[in-house]
C-alpha positions as CSV (number, residue, x, y, z in Angstrom):
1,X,-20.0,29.7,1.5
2,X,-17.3,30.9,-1.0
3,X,-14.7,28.2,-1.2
4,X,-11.2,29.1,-2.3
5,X,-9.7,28.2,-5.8
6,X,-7.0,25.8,-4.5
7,X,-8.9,24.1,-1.6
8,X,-11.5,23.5,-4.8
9,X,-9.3,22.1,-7.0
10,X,-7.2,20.0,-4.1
11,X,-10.5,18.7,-3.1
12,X,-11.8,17.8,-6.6
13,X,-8.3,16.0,-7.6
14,X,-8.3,14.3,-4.4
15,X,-12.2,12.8,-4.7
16,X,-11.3,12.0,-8.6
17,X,-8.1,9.7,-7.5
18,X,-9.6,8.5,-4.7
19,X,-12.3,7.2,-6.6
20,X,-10.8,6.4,-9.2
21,X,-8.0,4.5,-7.8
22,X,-10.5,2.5,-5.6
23,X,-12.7,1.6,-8.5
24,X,-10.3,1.3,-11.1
25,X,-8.1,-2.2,-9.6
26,X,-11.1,-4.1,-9.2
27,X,-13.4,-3.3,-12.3
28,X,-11.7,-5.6,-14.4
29,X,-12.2,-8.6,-11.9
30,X,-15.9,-7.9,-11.3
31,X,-16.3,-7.5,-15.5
32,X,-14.5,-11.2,-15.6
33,X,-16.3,-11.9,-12.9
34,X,-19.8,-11.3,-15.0
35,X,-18.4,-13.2,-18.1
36,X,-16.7,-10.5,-20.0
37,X,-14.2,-11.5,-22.2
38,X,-10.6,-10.1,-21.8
39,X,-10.9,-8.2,-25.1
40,X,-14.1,-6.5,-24.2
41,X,-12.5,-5.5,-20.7
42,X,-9.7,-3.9,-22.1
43,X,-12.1,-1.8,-24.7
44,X,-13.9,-0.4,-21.9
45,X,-10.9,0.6,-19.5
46,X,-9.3,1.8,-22.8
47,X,-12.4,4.0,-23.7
48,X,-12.5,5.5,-20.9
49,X,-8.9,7.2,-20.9
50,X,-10.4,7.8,-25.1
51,X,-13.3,10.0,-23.4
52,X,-11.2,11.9,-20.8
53,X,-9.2,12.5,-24.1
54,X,-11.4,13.8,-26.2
55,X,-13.5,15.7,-22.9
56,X,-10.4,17.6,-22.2
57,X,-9.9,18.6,-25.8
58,X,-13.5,19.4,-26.3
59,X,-14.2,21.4,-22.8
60,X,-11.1,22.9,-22.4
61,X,-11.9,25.2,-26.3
62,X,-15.1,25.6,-23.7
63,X,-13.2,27.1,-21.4
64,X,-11.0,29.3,-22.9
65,X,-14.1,30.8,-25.2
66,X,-16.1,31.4,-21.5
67,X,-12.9,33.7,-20.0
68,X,-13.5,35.8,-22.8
69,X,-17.2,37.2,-21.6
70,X,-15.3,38.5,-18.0
């Protein structure tokens, strides 16, 4: 089954928010909620935006480096 550029990318943004936005509110609470301190719960909400940062930096020289073989 050959799916179609857009309905990929539509489908992978929409799973990604989705998910994200679910998960995302209540993380914090269930860190506090498991005795994390408030300093540690913002490092690991803040290192995530760090890796999707540094992943977009890193995989998108990927990319442009893998359209040159076609």
């Amino acid at each position: 089954m050959q799916v179609r550029p857009f309905y990929w990318l539509a489908l992978s943004f929409l799973g990604y928010y989705c998910a994200y936005g679910v998960f995302l509110p209540f993380f914090p609470a269930w860190l506090k909620s498991q005795q994390y301190g408030e300093e540690m719960i913002g490092l690991v909400i803040g290192s995530a935006y760090i890796f999707r940062f540094a992943g977009g930096l890193f995989f998108s020289s990927l990319i442009k480096k893998s359209q040159s073989y076609y």
